[in-house]
Each structure stands twice: as C-alpha cells, then as structure tokens.
Wavefront OBJ file of the C-alpha trace (Angstrom):
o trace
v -2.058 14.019 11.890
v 1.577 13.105 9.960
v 1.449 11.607 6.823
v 2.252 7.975 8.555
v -0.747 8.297 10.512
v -3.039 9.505 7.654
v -2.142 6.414 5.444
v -2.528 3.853 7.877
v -5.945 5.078 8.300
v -6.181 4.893 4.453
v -5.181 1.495 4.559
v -7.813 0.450 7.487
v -10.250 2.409 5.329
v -9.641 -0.049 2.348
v -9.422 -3.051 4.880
v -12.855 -1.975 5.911
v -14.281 -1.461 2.485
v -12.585 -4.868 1.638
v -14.756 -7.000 4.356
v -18.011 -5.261 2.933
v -19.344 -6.452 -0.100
v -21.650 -3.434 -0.534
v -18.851 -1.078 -0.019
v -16.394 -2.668 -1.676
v -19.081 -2.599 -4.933
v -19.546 1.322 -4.241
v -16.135 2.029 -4.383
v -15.368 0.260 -7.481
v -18.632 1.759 -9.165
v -17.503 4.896 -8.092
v -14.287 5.168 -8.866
v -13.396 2.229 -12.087
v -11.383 0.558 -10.214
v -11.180 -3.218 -10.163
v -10.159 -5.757 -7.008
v -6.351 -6.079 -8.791
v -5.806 -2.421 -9.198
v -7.080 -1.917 -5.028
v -4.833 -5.028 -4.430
v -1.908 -3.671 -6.910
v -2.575 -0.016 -5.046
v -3.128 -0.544 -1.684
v -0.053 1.705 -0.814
v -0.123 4.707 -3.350
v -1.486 7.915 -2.498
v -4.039 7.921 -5.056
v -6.274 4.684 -4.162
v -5.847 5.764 -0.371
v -7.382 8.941 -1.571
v -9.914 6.895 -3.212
v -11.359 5.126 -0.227
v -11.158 7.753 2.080
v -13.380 9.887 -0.586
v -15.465 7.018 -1.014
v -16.164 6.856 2.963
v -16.537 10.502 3.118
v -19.045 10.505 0.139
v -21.666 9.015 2.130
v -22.389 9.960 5.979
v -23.309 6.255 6.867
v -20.714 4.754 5.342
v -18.110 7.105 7.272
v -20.173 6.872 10.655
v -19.711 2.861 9.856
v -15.455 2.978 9.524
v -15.306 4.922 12.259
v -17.697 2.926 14.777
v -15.551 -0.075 13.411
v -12.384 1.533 13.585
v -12.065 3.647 16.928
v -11.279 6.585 14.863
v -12.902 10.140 15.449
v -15.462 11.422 12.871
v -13.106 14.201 11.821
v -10.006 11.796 11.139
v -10.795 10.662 8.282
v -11.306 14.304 6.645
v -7.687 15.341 8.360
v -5.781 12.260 7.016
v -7.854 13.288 3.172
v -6.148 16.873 3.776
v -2.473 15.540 4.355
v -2.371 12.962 1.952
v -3.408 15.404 -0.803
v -0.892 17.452 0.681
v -2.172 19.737 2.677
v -0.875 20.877 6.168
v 0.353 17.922 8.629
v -0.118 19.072 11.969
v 0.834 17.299 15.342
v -2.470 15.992 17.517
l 1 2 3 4 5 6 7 8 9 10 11 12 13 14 15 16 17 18 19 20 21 22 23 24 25 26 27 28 29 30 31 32 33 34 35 36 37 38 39 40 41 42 43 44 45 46 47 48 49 50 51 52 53 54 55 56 57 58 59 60 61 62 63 64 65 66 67 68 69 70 71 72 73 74 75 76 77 78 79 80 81 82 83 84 85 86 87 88 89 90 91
C-alpha cells in the first residue's frame, strides 16, 4: 500500500465514522477531538491516524468499515503502518 492509497482509506475511515453517530461519539471521546478540528483535519496525518486507531481499537467497529467499505480486514492495519511511516510496499 503507497501512502496515496493509505490516506484515502483514512479519509473513507472518517467518512464512515462521520455517518455514525455512535462512532463518530467514540472517536471524539477517545481522542478530544471536536467535529471542527475532524472537519479542520480531515487531510493531516495525525487525525487520519486517529480514525484508523479508533477503527482498529474495537474489532466490530473495524469488521463494520470494512463490510461498508470493500476493503480487506488487514488494510486498514497496512495503511496505519505507512502513514506513521513505516514501510510502503506495492500490493
């Protein structure tokens, strides 16, 4: 997965927590972050980080992204790796 690929799932990941209200109050209890700074952050490295952790923090709520999403189970976890800047790899 290249870093291009690993933050648009990071965005679809905060899409998805976005369109569920029980989500989208996990993540902010989780990490202090409000609706503006998600909105405001949507693109930086750290909030995509955030989501992804979020999903990751909680089997169901990964198994629901990627039922929704078409991604793999293990995606998510490879697109955490690169955008903390870990290997990129081609798939």
């Amino acid at each position: 997965m290249n870093k291009e690929a690993a933050e648009t799932l990071a965005i679809r990941a905060i899409a998805h927590i976005a369109g569920d209200d029980e989500l989208l109050e996990g993540l902010f209890a989780q990490t202090g972050m409000g609706l503006d700074d998600l909105k405001a952050g949507i693109t930086s490295n750290e909030v995509q980080l955030g989501a992804i952790d979020f999903l990751m923090s909680h089997e169901p709520f990964l198994m629901r992204f990627v039922d929704d999403s078409g991604y793999a189970p293990g995606d998510p976890a490879r697109a955490q790796i690169v955008l903390s800047g870990g290997p990129i790899w081609q798939d």
